[in-house]
LUMGU-546872 format. One line per field, with one value per residue: residue number from 0; residue in one letter; x, y, z of N, C-alpha, C in turn. Coordinates in nm, 2 decimals, padded with zeros to 4 digits. Layout:
k = NUM/...
r = A/...
nc1 = X/...
nc2 = Y/...
nc3 = Z/...
cac1 = X/...
cac2 = Y/...
cac3 = Z/...
cc1 = X/...
cc2 = Y/...
cc3 = Z/...
***
This chain:
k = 0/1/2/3/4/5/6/7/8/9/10/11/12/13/14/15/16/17/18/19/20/21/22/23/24/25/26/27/28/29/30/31/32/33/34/35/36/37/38/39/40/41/42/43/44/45/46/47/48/49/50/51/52/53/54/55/56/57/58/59/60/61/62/63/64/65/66/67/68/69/70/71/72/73/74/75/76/77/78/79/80/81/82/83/84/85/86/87/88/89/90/91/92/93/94/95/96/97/98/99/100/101/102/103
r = X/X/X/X/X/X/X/X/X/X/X/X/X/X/X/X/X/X/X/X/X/X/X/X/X/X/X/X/X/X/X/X/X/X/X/X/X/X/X/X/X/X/X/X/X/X/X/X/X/X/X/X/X/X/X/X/X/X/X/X/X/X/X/X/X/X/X/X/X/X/X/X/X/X/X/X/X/X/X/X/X/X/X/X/X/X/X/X/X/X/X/X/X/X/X/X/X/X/X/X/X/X/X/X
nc1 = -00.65/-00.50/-00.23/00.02/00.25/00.53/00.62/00.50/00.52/00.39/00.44/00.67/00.89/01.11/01.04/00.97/01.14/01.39/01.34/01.31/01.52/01.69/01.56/01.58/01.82/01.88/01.77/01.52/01.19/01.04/00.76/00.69/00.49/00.42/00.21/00.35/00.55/00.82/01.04/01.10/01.01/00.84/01.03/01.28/01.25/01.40/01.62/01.81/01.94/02.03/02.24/02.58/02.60/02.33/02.32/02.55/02.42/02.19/02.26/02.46/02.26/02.06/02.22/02.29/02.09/02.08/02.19/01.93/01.79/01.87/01.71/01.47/01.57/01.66/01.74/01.52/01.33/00.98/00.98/00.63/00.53/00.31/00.08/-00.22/-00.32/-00.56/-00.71/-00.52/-00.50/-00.53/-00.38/-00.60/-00.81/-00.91/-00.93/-00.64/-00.57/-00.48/-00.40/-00.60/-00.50/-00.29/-00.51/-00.70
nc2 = -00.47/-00.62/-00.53/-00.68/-00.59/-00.44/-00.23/00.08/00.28/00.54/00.73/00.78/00.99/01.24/01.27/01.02/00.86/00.88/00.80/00.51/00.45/00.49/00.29/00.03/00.01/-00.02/-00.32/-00.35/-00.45/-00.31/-00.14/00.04/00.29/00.41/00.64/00.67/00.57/00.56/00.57/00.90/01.11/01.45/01.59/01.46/01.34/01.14/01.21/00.96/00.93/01.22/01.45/01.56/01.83/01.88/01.84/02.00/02.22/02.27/02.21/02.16/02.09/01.93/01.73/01.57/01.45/01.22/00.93/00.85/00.70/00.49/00.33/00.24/-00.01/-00.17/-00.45/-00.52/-00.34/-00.30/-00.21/-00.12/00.05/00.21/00.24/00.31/00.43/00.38/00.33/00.26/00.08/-00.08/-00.39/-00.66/-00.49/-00.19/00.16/00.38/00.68/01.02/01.25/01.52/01.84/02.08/02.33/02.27
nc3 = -00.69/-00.44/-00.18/00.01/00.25/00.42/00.45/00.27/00.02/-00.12/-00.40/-00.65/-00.67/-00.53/-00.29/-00.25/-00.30/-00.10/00.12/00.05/-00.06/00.18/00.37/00.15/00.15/00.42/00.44/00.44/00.42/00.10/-00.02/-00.33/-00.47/-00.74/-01.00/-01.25/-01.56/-01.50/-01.20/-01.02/-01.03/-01.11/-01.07/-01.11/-01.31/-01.61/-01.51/-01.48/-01.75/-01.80/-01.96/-01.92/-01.98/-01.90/-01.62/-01.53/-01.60/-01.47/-01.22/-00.89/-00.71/-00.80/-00.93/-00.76/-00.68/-00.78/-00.71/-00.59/-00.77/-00.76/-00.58/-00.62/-00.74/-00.55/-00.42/-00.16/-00.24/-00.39/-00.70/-00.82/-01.09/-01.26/-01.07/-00.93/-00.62/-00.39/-00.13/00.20/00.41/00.73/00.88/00.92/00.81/00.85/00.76/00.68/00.84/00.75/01.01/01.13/01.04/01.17/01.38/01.24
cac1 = -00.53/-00.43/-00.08/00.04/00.36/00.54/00.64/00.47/00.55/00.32/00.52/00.84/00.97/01.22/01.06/00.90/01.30/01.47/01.29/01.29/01.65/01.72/01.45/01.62/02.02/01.89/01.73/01.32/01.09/00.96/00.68/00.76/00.40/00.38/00.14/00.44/00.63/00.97/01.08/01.19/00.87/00.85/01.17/01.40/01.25/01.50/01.77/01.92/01.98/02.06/02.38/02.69/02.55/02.22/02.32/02.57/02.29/02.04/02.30/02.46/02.18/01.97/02.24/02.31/01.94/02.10/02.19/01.79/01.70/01.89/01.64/01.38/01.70/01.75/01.63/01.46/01.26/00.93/00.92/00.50/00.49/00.17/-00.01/-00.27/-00.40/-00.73/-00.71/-00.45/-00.56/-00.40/-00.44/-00.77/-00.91/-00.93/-00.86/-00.54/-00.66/-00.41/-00.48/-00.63/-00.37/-00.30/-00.60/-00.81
cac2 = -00.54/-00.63/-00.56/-00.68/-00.49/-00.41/-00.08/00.10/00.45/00.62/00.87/00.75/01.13/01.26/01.24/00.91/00.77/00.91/00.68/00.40/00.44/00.48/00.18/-00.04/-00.02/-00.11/-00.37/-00.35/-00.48/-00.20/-00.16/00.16/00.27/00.52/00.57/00.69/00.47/00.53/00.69/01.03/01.24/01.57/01.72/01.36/01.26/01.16/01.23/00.88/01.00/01.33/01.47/01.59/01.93/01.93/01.81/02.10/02.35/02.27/02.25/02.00/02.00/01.86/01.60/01.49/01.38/01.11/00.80/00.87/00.68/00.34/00.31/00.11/-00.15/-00.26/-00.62/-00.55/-00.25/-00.33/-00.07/-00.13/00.17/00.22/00.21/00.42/00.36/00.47/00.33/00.21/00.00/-00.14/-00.50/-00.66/-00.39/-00.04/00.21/00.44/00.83/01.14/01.35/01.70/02.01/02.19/02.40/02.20
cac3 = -00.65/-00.31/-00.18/00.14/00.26/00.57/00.46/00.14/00.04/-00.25/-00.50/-00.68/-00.69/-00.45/-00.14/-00.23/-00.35/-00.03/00.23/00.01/-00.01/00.27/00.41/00.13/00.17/00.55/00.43/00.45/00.23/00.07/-00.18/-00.35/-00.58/-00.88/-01.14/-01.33/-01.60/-01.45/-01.08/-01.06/-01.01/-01.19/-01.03/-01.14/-01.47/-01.69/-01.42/-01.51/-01.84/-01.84/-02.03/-01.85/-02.03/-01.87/-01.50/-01.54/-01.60/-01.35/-01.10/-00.77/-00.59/-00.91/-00.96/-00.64/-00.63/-00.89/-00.66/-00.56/-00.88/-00.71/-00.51/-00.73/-00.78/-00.47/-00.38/-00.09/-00.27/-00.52/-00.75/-00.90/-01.19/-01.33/-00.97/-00.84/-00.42/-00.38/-00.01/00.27/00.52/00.88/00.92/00.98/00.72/00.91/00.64/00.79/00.79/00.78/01.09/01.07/01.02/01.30/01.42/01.11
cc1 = -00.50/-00.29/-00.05/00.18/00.44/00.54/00.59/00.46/00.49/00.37/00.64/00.89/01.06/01.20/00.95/01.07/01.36/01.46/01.29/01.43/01.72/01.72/01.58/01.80/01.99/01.82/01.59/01.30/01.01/00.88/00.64/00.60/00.40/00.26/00.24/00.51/00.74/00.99/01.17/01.09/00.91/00.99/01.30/01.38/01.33/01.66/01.89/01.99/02.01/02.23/02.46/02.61/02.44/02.24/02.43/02.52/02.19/02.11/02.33/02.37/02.04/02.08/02.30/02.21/01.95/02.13/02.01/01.74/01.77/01.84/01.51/01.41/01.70/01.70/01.54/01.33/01.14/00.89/00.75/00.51/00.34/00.05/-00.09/-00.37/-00.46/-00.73/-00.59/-00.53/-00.47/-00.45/-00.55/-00.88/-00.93/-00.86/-00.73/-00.58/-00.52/-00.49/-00.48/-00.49/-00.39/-00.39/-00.73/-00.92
cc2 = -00.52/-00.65/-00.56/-00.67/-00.47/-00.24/-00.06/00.24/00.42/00.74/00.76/00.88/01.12/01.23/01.11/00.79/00.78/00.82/00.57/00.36/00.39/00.34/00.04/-00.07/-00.08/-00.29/-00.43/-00.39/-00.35/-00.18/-00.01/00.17/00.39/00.50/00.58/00.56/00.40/00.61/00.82/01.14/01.34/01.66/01.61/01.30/01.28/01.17/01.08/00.89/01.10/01.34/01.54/01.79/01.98/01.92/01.97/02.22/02.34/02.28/02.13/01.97/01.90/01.74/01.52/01.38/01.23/00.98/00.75/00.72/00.52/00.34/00.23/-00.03/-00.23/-00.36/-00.63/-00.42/-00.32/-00.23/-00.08/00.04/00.13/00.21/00.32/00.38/00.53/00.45/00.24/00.16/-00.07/-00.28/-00.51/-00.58/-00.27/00.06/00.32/00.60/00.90/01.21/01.46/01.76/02.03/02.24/02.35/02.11
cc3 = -00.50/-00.27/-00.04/00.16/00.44/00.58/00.26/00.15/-00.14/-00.30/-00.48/-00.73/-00.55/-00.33/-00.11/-00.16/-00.22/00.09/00.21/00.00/00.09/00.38/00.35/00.17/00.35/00.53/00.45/00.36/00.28/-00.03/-00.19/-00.47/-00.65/-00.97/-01.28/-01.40/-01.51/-01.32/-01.12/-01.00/-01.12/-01.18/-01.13/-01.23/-01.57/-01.64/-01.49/-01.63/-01.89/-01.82/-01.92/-01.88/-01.95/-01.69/-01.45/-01.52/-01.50/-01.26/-00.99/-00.72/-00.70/-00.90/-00.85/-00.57/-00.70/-00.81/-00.60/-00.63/-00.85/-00.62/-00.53/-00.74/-00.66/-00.44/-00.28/-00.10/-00.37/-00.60/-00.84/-00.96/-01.26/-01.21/-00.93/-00.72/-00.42/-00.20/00.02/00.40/00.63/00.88/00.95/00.88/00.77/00.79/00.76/00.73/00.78/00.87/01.06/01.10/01.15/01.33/01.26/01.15
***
C-alpha cells in the first residue's frame, strides 16, 4: 500500500498522539500509522475507558495523557490501525534514512 501524506508519524502511543495533536488542532493533514487496533501505545491502552478508580491509582500524570487519545478524531488527522511501514520515502522515491548516533 502506498500512502501519500504531507506529514506521517509512525506509533499511535504517547509520543506518536502528542505531535499529531498538536499537528491536527493546527490543522495539518496528518496520517497517523499503528499496527495497533486502537491508539494509546502500551502506556495509554484503554486510557479512554479507564474507571475514575483506576485513573486515580496510576496517578495525574497518567490521566492527563487522556485528551492524547483526541487526536485520531480530529478531521485533519488519519488514524490507519492495523499498519505496519517497512519503508518511508521522500518524493521522487529516495528512501528517508535516520542519521547515525552521535559518535556512531
Amino acid at each position: 500500500m502506498k500512502i501519500e501524506t504531507e506529514i506521517a508519524i509512525v506509533g499511535a502511543g504517547p509520543a506518536g498522539l502528542a505531535p499529531a495533536e498538536l499537528l491536527g488542532a493546527a490543522q495539518c493533514e496528518v496520517t497517523l500509522l499503528d499496527e495497533q487496533p486502537a491508539a494509546g501505545g502500551q502506556i495509554y491502552r484503554g486510557l479512554d475507558t479507564a474507571s475514575v478508580e483506576r485513573l486515580h491509582a496510576l496517578g495525574p500524570d497518567y490521566a492527563a495523557g487522556r485528551h492524547l487519545l483526541d487526536a485520531p478524531h480530529r478531521p485533519s488527522v488519519e488514524h490507519i490501525a492495523g499498519a505496519t511501514v517497512w519503508e518511508v520515502t521522500r518524493e521522487g522515491g529516495s528512501p528517508i534514512r535516520s542519521p547515525a548516533p552521535p559518535g556512531g
